[in-house]
N, C-alpha and C positions, 0 to 999 in steps of 0.2 A: 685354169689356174687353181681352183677348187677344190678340184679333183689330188691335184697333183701335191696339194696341202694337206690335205687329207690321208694322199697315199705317204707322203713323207710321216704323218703322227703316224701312221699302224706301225712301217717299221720303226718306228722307234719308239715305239712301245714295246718291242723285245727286247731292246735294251736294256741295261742296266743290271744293277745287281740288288739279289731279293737275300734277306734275312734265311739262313739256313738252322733249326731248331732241331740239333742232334734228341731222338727218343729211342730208347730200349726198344729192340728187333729180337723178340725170344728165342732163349732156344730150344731146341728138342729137347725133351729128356737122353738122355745116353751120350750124347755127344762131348760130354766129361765121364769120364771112368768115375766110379766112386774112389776115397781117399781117403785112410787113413790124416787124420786133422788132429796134433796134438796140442791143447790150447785155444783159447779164444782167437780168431784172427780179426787184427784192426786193417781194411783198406782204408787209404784215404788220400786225397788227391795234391802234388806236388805239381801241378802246371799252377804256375801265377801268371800267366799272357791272358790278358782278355782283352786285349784288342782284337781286331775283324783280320781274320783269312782267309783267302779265297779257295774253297773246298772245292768249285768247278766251277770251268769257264767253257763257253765253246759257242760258236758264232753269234756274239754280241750276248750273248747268257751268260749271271756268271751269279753264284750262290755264295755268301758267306756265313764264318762263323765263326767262333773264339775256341781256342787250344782249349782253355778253363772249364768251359762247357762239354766238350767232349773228351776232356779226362773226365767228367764229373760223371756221363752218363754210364762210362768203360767202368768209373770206381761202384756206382751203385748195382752192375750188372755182376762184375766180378764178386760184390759181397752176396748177391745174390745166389749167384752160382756156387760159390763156395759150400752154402748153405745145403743148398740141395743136395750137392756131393758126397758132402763128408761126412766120416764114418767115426765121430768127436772120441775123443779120449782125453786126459786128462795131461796136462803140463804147462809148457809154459805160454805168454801170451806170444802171436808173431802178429809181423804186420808186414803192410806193402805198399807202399810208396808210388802212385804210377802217375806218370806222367808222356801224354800223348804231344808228340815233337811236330805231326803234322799229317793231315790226310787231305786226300785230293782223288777225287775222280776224273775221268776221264771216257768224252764217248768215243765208242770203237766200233758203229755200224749195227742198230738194231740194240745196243745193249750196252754197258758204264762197265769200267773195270776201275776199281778203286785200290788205293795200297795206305795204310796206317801205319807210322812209325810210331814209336812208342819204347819205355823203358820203365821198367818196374825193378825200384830198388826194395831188396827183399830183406829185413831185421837184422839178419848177421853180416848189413851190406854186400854182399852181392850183389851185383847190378846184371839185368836179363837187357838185353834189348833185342827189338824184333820189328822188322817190317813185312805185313800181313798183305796179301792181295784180294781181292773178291770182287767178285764178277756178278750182275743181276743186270734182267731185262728192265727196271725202273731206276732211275734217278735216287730219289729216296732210299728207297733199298737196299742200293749199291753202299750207302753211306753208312745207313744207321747199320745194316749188314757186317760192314767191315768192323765196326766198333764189335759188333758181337761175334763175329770170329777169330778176333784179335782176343779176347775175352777167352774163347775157346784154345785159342793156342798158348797162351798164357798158363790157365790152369791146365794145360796137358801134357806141357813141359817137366821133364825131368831133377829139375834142378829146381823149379817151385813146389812140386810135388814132393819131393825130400826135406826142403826146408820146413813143408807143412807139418810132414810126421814127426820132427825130432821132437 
C-alpha cells in the first residue's frame, strides 16, 4: 500500500503547471539587413492581458505565462535590434506599438514547434500582423526562439522597413 502511495505522488508530481519566464534568445548578427532609420524609433508595448496563458501543455505538463510579458520581452528585443541595424538619419520620430495575441508550443517527437501571433501597429497606423513558426530541440528555446524570430521577421518586413526610412 506504500508503495503504491508513493507511486501515485511521483506521478503527480509531473503534473501541474509551472511559471513560464519569457527571456531574450539573441540574435546573430546579419539576420536583419542593415536599414536606413529616419528618426528616433519609440517601441513600446500595447498587450494589457496579464493574466496566465497556457504557452504548452502536453501529457499532464503544462507551462504558463502572460501576453504583457512576452510583448515586453519581443518590445525590448525589437528596440534592441533596431539599434544594431540601423543606418540613423535624420527626421521624424516613429514608433511601434506591438502586441503579442498568443504563443503556444507544441511537442512533435524529439523537438517543440511553436507559432507567435502578434501585431505591430506602426505611427502612420498601419497595422502588420503575423504568425511566426519555430521549431528547436528544447522546450525553452522553442519559446523564447519564437519571440526572437518573430522580432526577425518583423524588422525584415517590407512595409516596417519603409515606414522606418520615411
Amino acid at each position: 500500500m506504500r508503495y503504491l502511495l508513493l507511486l501515485a505522488v511521483l506521478l503527480l508530481s509531473g503534473c501541474g503547471t509551472v511559471k513560464f519566464t519569457p527571456t531574450e534568445y539573441p540574435l546573430r548578427d546579419g539576420l536583419i539587413a542593415p536599414m536606413p532609420v529616419h528618426g528616433e524609433v519609440h517601441v513600446t508595448n500595447a498587450q494589457s492581458q496579464t493574466g496566465p496563458v497556457i504557452v504548452y501543455s502536453y501529457s499532464g505538463s503544462k507551462l504558463s505565462s502572460d501576453l504583457h510579458s512576452i510583448t515586453e520581452v519581443m518590445v525590448q528585443q525589437t528596440t534592441k535590434e533596431i539599434a544594431k541595424a540601423s543606418i540613423p538619419a535624420d527626421g521624424s520620430a516613429k514608433s511601434i506599438e506591438l502586441k503579442v495575441n498568443s504563443l503556444l508550443s507544441k511537442y512533435a517527437g524529439f523537438h517543440w514547434n511553436s507559432h507567435l501571433s502578434f501585431e505591430a501597429r506602426l505611427g502612420n497606423g498601419e497595422v502588420v500582423t503575423m504568425t511566426v513558426p519555430h521549431t528547436s530541440g528544447l522546450l525553452a528555446q522553442d519559446l523564447n526562439g519564437c519571440i526572437a524570430e518573430s522580432v526577425m521577421k518583423l524588422l525584415n518586413e517590407p512595409r516596417v522597413r519603409a515606414y522606418l526610412a520615411q
